[in-house]
C-alpha positions as CSV (number, residue, x, y, z in Angstrom):
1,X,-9.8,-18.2,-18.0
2,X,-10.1,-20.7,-15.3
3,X,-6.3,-21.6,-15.9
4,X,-5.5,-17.8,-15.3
5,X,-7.6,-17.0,-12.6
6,X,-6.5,-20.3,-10.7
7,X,-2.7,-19.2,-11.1
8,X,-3.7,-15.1,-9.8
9,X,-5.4,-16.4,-6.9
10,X,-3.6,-19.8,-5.7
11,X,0.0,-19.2,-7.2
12,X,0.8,-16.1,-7.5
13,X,0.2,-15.4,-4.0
14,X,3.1,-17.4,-3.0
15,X,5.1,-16.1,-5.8
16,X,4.6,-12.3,-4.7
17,X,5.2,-13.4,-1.1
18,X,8.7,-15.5,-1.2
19,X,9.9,-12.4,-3.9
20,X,8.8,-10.2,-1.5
21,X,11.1,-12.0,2.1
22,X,14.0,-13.2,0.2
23,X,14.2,-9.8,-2.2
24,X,14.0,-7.7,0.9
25,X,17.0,-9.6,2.6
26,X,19.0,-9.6,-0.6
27,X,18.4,-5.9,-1.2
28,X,19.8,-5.5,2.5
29,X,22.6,-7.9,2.6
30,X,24.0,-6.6,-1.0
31,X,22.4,-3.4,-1.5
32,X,22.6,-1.3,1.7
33,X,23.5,2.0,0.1
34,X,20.7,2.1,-2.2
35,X,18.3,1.1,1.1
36,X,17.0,4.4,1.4
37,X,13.4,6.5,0.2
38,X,15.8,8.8,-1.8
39,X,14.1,12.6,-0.7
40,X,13.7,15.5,-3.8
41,X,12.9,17.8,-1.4
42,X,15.8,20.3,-1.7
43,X,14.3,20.8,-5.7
44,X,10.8,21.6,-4.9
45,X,9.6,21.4,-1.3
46,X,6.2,22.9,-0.7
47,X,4.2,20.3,-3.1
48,X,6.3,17.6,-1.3
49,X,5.2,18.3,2.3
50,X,1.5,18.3,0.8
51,X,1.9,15.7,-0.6
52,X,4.1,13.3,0.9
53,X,1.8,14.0,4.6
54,X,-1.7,13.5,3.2
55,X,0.1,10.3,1.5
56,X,1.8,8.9,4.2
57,X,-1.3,9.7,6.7
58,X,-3.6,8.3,4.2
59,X,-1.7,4.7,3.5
60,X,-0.4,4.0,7.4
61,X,-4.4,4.2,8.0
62,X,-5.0,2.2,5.1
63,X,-2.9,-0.6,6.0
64,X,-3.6,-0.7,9.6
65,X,-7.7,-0.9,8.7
66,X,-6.6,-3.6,5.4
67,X,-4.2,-5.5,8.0
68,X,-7.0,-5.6,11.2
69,X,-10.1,-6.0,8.7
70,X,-8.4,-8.5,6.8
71,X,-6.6,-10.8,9.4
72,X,-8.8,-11.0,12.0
73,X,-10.9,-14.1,12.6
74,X,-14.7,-13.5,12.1
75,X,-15.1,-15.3,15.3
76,X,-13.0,-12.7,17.3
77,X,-14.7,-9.3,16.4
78,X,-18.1,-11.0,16.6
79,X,-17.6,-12.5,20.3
80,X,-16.7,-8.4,21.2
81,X,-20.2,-7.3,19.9
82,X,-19.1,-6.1,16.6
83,X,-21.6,-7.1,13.8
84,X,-20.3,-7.8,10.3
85,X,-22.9,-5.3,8.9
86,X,-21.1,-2.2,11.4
87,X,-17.6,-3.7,10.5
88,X,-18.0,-3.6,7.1
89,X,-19.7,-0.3,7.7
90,X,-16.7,1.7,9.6
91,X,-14.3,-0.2,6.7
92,X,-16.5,1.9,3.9
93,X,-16.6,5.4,6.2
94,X,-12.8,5.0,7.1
95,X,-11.0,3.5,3.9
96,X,-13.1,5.8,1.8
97,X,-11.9,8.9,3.9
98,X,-8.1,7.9,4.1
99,X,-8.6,6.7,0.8
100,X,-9.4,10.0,-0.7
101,X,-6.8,11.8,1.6
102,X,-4.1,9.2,0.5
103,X,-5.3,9.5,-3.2
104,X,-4.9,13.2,-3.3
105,X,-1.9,12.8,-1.6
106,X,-0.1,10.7,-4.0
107,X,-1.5,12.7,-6.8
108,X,0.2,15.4,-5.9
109,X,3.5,13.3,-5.7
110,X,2.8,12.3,-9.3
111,X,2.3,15.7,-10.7
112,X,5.4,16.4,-9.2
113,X,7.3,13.9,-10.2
114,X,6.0,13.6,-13.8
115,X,5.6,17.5,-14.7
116,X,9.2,19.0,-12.8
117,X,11.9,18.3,-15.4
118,X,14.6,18.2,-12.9
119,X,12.7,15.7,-10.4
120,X,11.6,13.6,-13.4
121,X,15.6,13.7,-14.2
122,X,16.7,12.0,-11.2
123,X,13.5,9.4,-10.9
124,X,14.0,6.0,-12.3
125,X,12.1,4.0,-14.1
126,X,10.6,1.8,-11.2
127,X,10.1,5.2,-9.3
128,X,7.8,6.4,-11.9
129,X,5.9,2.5,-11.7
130,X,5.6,2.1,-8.3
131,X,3.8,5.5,-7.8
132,X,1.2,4.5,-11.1
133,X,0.5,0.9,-9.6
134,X,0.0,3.0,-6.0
135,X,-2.1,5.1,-8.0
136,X,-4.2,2.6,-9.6
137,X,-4.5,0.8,-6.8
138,X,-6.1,3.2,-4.5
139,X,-8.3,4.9,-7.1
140,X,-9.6,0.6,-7.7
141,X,-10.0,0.5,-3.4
142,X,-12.2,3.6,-4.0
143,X,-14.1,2.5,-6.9
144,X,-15.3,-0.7,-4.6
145,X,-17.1,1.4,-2.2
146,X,-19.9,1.3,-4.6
147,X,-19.7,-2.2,-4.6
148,X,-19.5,-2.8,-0.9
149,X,-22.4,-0.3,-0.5
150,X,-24.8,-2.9,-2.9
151,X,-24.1,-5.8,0.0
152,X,-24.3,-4.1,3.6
153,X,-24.2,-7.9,5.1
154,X,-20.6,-8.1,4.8
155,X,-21.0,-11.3,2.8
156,X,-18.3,-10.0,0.4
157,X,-16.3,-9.0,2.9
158,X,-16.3,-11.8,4.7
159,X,-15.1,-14.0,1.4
160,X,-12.0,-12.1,0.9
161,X,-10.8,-12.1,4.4
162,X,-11.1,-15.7,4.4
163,X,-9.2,-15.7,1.1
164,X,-6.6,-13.7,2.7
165,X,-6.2,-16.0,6.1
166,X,-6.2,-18.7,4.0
167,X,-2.9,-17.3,2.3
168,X,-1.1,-16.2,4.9
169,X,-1.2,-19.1,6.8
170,X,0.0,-21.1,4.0
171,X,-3.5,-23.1,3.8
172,X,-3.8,-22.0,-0.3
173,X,-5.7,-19.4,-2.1
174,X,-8.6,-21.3,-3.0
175,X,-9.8,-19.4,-6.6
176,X,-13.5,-20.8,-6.2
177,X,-14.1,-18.6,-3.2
178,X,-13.2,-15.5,-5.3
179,X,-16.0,-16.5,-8.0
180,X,-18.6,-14.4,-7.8
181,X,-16.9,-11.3,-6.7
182,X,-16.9,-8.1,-8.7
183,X,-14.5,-7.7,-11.2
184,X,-12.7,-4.6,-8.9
185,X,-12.1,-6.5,-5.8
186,X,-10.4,-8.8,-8.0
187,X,-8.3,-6.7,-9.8
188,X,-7.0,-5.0,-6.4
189,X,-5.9,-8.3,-5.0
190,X,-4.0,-8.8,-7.8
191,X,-2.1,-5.3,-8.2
192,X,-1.8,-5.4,-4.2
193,X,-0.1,-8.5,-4.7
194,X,2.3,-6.9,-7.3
195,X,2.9,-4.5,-5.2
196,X,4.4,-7.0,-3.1
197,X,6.4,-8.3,-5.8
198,X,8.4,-5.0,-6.9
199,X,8.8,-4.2,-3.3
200,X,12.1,-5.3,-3.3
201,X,13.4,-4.2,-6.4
202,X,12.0,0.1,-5.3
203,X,12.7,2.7,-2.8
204,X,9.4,1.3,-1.1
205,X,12.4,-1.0,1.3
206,X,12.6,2.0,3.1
207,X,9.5,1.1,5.0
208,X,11.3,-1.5,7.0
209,X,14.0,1.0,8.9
210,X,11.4,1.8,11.2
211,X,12.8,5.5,11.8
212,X,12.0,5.5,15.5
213,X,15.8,7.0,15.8
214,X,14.8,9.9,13.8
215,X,12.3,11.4,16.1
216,X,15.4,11.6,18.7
217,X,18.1,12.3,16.7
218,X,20.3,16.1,17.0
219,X,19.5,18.6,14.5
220,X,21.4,18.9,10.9
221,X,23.3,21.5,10.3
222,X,22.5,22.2,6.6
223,X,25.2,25.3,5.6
224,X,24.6,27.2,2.5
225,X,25.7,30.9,1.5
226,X,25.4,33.6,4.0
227,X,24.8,31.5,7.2
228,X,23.7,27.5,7.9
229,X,20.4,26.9,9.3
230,X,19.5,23.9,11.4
231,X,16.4,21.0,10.4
């Protein structure tokens, strides 16, 4: 067990990240036409825009709060008054709103992906694994809110960041810090880590074409019988 852990929390890191750079250059150096979130809105839009809003709305939030919380030297939010108790605090009341928001969100996306024969028909199969590990993995970020809630000092909290800084800047996961914490903060790290690791291989590349262009762009002339509208 110490052999596994040890690999999940000082390798695989590493693994995930280098998979994750040189995967997203290959996919874009060799792969440009498949670089691309591949819409099914023309075969059933109204559960999409649900859906796809409260999802997107719910995960930017997520990963701005999970990027900030995460990152940021204890030193730094403590020398602008912010205690860990009302940090950890604000990460409960905010994750767990955009949380839920995100997790309904994505819910709906499975339905509708799993249940509508012809969006199931043009899904692959890493379509269909991406959205279950972003489905586990959010309902595992709720269910640590409990958790979090049992230690208002922020002790916990303050373990996994420095886990975290100690990763990205290539100082090692040590495993030993991660030994007495709960069995779902563990288990996130882990899939969020995977996530990382299919990135390259899913539609989920999209998220590097920033679409700043998009907000500017000319409307599309869609045409279709009896007229053409414009979106």
């Amino acid at each position: 067990m110490h052999a596994i852990e040890k690999f999940l929390f000082e390798i695989y890191p590493y693994v995930c990240l280098a998979v994750f750079l040189v995967g997203s250059l290959v996919r874009f150096d060799r792969e440009q036409y498949s670089w691309r979130s591949g819409s099914s809105q023309m075969l059933r839009g109204r559960s999409l825009r649900w859906g796809s809003n409260l999802f997107h709305v719910g995960i930017l939030a997520i990963f701005a709060g999970h990027m900030v919380g995460l990152l940021t030297p204890h030193g730094v939010y403590t020398s602008l008054g912010l205690g860990v108790e009302l940090k950890q605090m604000i990460a409960i009341v905010a994750g767990g709103v955009f949380g839920v928001v995100c997790w309904i969100g994505l819910t709906i996306l499975m339905h509708r992906r799993l249940t509508d024969s012809r969006i199931r028909a043009t899904s692959s199969t890493m379509d269909i694994v991406v959205l279950l590990l972003l489905w586990i993995q959010l309902t595992l970020g709720l269910v640590t809110i409990p958790y979090s809630l049992q230690h208002p000092d922020g002790s916990v909290m303050l373990v996994l960041s420095e886990w975290v800084q100690h990763v990205v800047t290539f100082r090692g996961g040590d495993a030993e810090m991660l030994a007495g914490v709960a069995w779902p903060y563990r288990l996130h790290l882990v899939l969020g880590m995977t996530l990382f690791l299919v990135f390259p291989f899913s539609r989920l590349v999209h998220i590097w074409s920033a679409p700043v262009g998009y907000v500017f762009r000319s409307y599309q002339v869609v045409r279709r019988r009896g007229g053409a509208r414009h979106v």
